[in-house]
C-alpha positions as CSV (number, residue, x, y, z in Angstrom):
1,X,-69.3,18.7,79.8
2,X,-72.9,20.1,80.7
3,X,-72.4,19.9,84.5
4,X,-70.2,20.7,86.9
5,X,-68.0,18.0,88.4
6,X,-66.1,19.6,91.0
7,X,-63.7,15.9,91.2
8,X,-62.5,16.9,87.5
9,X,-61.6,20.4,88.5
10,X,-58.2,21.9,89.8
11,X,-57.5,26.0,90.8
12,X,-54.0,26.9,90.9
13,X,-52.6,30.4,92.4
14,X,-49.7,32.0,90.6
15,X,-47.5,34.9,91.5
16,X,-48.9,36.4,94.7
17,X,-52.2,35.3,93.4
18,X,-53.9,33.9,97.3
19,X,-57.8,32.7,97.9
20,X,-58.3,36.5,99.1
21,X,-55.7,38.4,96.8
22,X,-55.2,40.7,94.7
23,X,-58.7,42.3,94.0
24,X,-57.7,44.9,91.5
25,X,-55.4,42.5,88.6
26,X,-57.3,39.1,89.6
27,X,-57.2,37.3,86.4
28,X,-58.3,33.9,85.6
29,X,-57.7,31.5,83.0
30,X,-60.3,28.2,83.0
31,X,-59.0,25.5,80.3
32,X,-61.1,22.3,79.7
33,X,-59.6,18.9,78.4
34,X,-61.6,17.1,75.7
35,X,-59.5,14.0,76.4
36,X,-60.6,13.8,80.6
37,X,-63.5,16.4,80.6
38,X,-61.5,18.1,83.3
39,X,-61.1,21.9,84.2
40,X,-58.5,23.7,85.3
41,X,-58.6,26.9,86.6
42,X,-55.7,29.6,87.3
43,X,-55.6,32.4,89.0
44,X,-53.0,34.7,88.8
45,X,-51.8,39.0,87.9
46,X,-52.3,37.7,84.4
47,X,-54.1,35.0,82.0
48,X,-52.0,32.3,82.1
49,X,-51.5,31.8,78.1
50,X,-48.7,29.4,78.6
51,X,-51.2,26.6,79.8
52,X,-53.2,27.2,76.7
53,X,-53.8,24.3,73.7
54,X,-54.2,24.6,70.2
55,X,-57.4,23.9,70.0
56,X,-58.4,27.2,72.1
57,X,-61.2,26.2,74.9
58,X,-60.7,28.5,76.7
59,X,-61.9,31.1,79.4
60,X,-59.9,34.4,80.4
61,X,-62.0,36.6,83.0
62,X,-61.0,39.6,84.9
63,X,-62.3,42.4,87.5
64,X,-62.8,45.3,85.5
65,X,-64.1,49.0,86.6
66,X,-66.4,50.3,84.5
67,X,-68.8,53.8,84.8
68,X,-68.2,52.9,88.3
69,X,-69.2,49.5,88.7
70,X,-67.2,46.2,89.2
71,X,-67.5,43.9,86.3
72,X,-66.6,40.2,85.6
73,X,-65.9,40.7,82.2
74,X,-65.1,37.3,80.2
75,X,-63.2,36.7,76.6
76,X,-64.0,33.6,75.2
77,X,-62.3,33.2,71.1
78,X,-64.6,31.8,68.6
79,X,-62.5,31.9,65.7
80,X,-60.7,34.5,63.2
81,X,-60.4,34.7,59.7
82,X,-58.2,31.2,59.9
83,X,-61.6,29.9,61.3
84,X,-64.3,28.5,58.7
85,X,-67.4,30.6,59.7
86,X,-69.2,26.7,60.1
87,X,-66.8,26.0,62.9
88,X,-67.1,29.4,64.4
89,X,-70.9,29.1,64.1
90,X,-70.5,25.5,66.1
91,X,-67.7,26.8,69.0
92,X,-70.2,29.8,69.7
93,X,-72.9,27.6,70.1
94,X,-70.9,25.0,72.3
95,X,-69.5,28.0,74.4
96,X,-73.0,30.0,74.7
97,X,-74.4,26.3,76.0
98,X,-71.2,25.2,78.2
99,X,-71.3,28.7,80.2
100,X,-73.3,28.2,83.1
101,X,-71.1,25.4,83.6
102,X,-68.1,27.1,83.2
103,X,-69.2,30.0,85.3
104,X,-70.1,27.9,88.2
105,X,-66.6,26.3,88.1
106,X,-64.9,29.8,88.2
107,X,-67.7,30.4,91.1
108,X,-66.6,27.5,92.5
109,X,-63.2,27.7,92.3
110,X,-62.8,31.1,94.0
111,X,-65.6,30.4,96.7
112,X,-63.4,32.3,99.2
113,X,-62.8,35.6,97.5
114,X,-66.2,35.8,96.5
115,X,-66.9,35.4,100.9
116,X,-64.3,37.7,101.2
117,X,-65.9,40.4,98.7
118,X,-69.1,39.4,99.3
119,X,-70.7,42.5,97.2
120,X,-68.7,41.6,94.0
121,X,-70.8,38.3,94.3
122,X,-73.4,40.8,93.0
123,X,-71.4,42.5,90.5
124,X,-72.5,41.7,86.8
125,X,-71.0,39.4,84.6
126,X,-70.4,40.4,80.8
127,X,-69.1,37.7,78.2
128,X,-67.5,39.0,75.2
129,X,-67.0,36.2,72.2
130,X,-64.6,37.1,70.4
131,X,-64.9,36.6,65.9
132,X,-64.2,38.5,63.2
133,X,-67.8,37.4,62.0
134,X,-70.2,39.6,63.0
135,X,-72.9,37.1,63.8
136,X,-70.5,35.6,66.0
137,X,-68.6,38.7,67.7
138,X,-71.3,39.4,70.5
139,X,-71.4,40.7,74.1
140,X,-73.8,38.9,76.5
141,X,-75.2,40.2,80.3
142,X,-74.8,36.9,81.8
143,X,-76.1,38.0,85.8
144,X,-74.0,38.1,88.3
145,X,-71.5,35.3,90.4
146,X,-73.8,34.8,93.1
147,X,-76.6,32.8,90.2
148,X,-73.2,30.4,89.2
149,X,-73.1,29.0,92.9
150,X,-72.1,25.3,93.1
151,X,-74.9,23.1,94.9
């Protein structure tokens, strides 16, 4: 993947979900295909875990309120005790590189909210990977929206 191609990319509202609304319960759910490099993004009152694979690449994201401060706060799975810690050690590594990427098509893909709200364009984003292996089950600061904007 690397970079952004916004003509392999899709966003798709669900239930009430509009360019502008909701604020509070905005969840997203980004998927990627490894057969057409494509990424679909949906946006919706909840992840949208019927559009999921079983190869699990994906993103879930949502607006959170914490100590009094908006968050984007991400939850990407890296593996589980079904999960030999090699491939969990090669998926962390894939998503830690692929991120900027996939946080510019999230960016991207809800330009207008982010016009709309412009000061949660500022709000930080945290990234939690998900493993039972410690060395893999990390939170990152990754900035805020407003450093994932397309150009």
């Amino acid at each position: 993947m690397s970079a952004f191609n916004p003509q392999k990319f899709s966003v798709t509202y669900r239930k009430g979900s509009t360019p502008t609304t909701p604020f509070v319960g905005r969840h997203y759910t980004l998927t990627h295909s490894e057969q057409t490099d494509d990424l679909f993004l949906w946006i919706d009152d909840a992840f949208a875990t019927d559009q999921l694979t079983e190869k699990r690449n994906e993103l879930f994201a949502e607006w959170l309120h914490k100590n009094g401060v908006y968050v984007l706060y991400i939850y990407v799975f890296v593996g589980n005790e079904h999960t030999e810690k090699a491939i969990q050690a090669i998926r962390y590594t894939i998503f830690k590189k692929e991120m900027p990427t996939l946080l510019t098509a999230l960016r991207y893909g809800d330009a207008t909210f982010f016009q709309t709200h412009p000061t949660l364009d500022q709000s930080p984003i945290y990234v939690h990977f998900h493993s039972n292996d410690k060395d893999f089950h990390t939170v990152s600061y990754l900035h805020t929206p407003s450093c994932y904007v397309f150009k």
